[in-house]
Structure formats: C-alpha cells, structure tokens
C-alpha positions in Angstrom: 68.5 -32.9 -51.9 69.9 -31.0 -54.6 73.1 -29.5 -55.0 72.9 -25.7 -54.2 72.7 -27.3 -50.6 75.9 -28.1 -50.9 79.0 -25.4 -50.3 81.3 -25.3 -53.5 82.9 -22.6 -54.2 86.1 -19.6 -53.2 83.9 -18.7 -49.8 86.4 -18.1 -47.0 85.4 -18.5 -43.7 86.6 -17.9 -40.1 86.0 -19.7 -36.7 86.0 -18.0 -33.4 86.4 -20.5 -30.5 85.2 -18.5 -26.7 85.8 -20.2 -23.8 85.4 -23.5 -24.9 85.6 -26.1 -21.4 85.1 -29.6 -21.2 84.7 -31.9 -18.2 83.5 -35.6 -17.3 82.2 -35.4 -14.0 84.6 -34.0 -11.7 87.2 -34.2 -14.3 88.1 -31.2 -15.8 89.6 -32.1 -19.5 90.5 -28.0 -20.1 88.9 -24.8 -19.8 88.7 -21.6 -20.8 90.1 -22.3 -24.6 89.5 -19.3 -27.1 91.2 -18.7 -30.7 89.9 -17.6 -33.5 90.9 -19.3 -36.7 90.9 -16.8 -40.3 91.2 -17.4 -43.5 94.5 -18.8 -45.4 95.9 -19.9 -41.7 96.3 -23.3 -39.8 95.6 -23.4 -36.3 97.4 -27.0 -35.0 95.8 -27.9 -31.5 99.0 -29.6 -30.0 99.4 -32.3 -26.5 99.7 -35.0 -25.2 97.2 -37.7 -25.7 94.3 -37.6 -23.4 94.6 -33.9 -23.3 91.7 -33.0 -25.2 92.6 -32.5 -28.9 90.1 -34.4 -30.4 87.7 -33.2 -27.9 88.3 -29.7 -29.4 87.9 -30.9 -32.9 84.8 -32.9 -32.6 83.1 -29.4 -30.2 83.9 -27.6 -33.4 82.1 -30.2 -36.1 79.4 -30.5 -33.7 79.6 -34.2 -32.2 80.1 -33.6 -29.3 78.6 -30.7 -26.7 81.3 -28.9 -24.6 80.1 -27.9 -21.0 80.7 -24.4 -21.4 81.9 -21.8 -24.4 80.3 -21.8 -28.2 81.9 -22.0 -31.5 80.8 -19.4 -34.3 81.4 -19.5 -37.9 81.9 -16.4 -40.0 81.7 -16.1 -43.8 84.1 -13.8 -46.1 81.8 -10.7 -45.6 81.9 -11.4 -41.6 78.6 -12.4 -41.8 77.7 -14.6 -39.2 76.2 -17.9 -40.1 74.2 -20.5 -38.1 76.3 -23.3 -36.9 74.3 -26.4 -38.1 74.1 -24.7 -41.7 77.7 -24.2 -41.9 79.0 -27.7 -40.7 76.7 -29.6 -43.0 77.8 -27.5 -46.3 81.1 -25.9 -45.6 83.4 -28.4 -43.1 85.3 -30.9 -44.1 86.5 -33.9 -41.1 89.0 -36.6 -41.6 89.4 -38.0 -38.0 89.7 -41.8 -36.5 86.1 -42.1 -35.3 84.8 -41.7 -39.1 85.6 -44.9 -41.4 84.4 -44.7 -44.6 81.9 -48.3 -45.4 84.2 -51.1 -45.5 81.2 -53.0 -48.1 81.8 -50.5 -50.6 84.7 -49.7 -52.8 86.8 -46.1 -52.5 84.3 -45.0 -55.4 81.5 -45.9 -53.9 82.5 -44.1 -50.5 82.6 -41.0 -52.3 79.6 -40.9 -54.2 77.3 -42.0 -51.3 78.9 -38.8 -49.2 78.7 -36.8 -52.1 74.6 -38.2 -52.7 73.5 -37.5 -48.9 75.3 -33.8 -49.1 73.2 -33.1 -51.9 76.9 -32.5 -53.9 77.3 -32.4 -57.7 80.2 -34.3 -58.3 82.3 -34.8 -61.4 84.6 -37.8 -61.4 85.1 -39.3 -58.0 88.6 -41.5 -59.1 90.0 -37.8 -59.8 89.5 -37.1 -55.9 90.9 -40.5 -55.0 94.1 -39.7 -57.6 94.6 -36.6 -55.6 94.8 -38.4 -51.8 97.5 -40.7 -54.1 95.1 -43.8 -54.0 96.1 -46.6 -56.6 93.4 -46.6 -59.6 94.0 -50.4 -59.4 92.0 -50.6 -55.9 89.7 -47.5 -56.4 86.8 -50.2 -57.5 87.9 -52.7 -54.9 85.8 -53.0 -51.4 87.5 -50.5 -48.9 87.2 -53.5 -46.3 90.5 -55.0 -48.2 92.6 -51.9 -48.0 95.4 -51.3 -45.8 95.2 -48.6 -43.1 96.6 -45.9 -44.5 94.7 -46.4 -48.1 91.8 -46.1 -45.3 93.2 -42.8 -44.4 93.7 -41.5 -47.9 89.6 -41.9 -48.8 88.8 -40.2 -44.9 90.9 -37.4 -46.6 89.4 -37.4 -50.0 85.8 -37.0 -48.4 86.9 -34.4 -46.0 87.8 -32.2 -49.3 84.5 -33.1 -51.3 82.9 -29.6 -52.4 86.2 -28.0 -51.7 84.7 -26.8 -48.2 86.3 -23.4 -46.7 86.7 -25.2 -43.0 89.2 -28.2 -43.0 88.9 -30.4 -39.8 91.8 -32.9 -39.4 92.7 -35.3 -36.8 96.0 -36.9 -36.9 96.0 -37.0 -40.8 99.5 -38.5 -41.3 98.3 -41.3 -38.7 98.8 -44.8 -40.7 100.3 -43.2 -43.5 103.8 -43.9 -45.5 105.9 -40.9 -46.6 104.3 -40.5 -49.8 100.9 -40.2 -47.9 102.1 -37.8 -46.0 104.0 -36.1 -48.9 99.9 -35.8 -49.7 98.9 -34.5 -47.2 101.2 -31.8 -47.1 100.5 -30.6 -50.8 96.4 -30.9 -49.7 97.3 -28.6 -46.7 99.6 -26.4 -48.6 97.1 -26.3 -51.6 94.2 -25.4 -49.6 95.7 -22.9 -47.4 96.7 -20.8 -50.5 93.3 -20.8 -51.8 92.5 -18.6 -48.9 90.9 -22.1 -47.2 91.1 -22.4 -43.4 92.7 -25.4 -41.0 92.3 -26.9 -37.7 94.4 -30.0 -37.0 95.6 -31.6 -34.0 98.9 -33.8 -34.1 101.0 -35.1 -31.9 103.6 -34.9 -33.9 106.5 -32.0 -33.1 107.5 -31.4 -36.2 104.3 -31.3 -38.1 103.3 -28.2 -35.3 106.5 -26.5 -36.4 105.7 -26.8 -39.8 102.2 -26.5 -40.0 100.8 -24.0 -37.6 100.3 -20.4 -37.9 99.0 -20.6 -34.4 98.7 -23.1 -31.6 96.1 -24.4 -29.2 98.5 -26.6 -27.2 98.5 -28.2 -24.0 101.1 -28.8 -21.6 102.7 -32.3 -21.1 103.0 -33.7 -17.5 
C-alpha cells in the first residue's frame, strides 16, 4: 500500500441516509430512517438501548447490511463516491465492538492501523497526547490499561489521516471528566474544520449539546 491510498487532507464530505430499515426475522428494529448529514454538522442518533443506534452506525461504516435503504457518500464538489472507496480512506469509527490489540502497546496500535491504511504517519505519541493518554504508558501493552485509556487509543485511530466522516459510538463510555473534556475539544475541533459527525449517545445532555440534528428513537 502506499499512502496516496489513504484520505488526508481539508475534503468535506456529506452522507445521505434513504430509508434505511433493519429487521431480525419478524422483528422489526426501525424503518424508514433518512437524514442527510453535511459538512461542519453533527448528527447524534439518540434512544434507548436496543433501539438500534449502533445498528445505524455500523450500516453506515459498512459492517453490517441493513434490509432495506442505502447509504451514499458525497465529496465537497457533490461528487458522488463509491461507498467501499470512501469508508476505507475517509471514515473514521471509535465504537465498543473495535478494541485496539491488547499484545501491543498504544504506539504500536497506531502504527499497525496507520501501516494496513497505507497512511504516512508522523509521530504516533503526538496522536495519543491529543486523546490525553499518559506518555508514561504510550509504550506499555494496551492489555494493562484501564478502560477508558482503552477508549482514548479507539479515539486516536478513529482520527488517523484526519478523515472528513467521524463515526462515534458512545465515545464518553468509560471515560473520566478529563476524557470527556477530550472528547469534546476532538468534536468541537473537527467540526470547525468543516469535518462531519455521526454519534449515538445515550446520554441527554450530550444530544443537547452536540447535535445539529437528531436521528432519535422513542423510549417505551
């Protein structure tokens, strides 16, 4: 691989989500979801849990198939691009079901994703510094950190190659105030750089400050 396969750059990109439905069987999750998600705006997919949040978030990555609707991804010039093109070089996920290898240390995490993406990458401790992980355990296996320094690495290599798309489930999950204080100035950061956001929460207060619009679900 070499680099040019990688996105890195001030591409902005939008997401258009038609009719997106999801069922198990005769178990209908939802149906019938559509939003479109533009540049410099978060888009907060809201409910209870079991609704289908990370459902929705995993359709638009691509791991997992929905049973009816698409998801297509549009470049700054409103260019249409081919799905499988644009989640491997211009999305970024930080969810539960992706752990980074507990054998190897932060560093190492980050430049074995940044390797298989075909990434040039400077420093990887200066991506670490800026999820707030401790230099003092950036060389140490990731298998002895804490949950929430877990959840900082998931975040740094959801941002490697500064991608346009931001996927995030539940990023403040396992996380101390200061984690979430990172959070908020990764979001806030990215967002200004014209960067786009989809992140589901449970949390009320994060929707209110977060979203620019709202995918939410009703709670029985």
């Amino acid at each position: 691989m070499v680099g040019a396969l990688w996105y890195n750059g001030p591409m902005k990109a939008a997401v258009e989500i038609a009719g997106l439905s999801m069922a198990y069987g005769d178990r209908v999750l939802f149906s019938g979801i559509s939003a479109t998600l533009r540049s410099g705006t978060c888009t907060v997919v809201a409910g209870p849990n079991g609704a289908g949040k990370s459902t929705i978030l995993r359709i638009v990555c691509g791991l997992q198939r929905p049973t009816a609707g698409a998801v297509k991804f549009r470049l700054d010039d409103n260019r249409e691009e081919d799905p499988r093109n644009f989640r491997r070089r211009m999305l970024g996920y930080a969810g539960p079901d992706f752990s980074p290898y507990t054998e190897l240390s932060g560093v190492e995490n980050i430049l074995f994703a940044a390797r298989i993406r075909g990434m040039k990458l400077g420093s990887p401790k200066d991506l670490l510094k800026r999820v707030g992980l401790k230099p003092s355990r950036m060389d140490e296996p990731v298998g002895t950190y804490s949950s929430g320094m877990k959840q900082r690495v998931r975040l740094a290599m959801s941002i490697l190659g500064d991608p346009p798309l931001l996927v995030w489930d539940e990023p403040t999950a396992m996380l101390d105030s200061a984690g979430r204080c990172v959070v908020e100035t990764v979001l806030n950061d990215h967002l200004s750089r014209g960067g786009t956001l989809l992140i589901a929460t449970n949390d009320a207060a994060e929707v209110d400050r977060w979203a620019h619009q709202k995918i939410e679900f009703a709670r029985e």
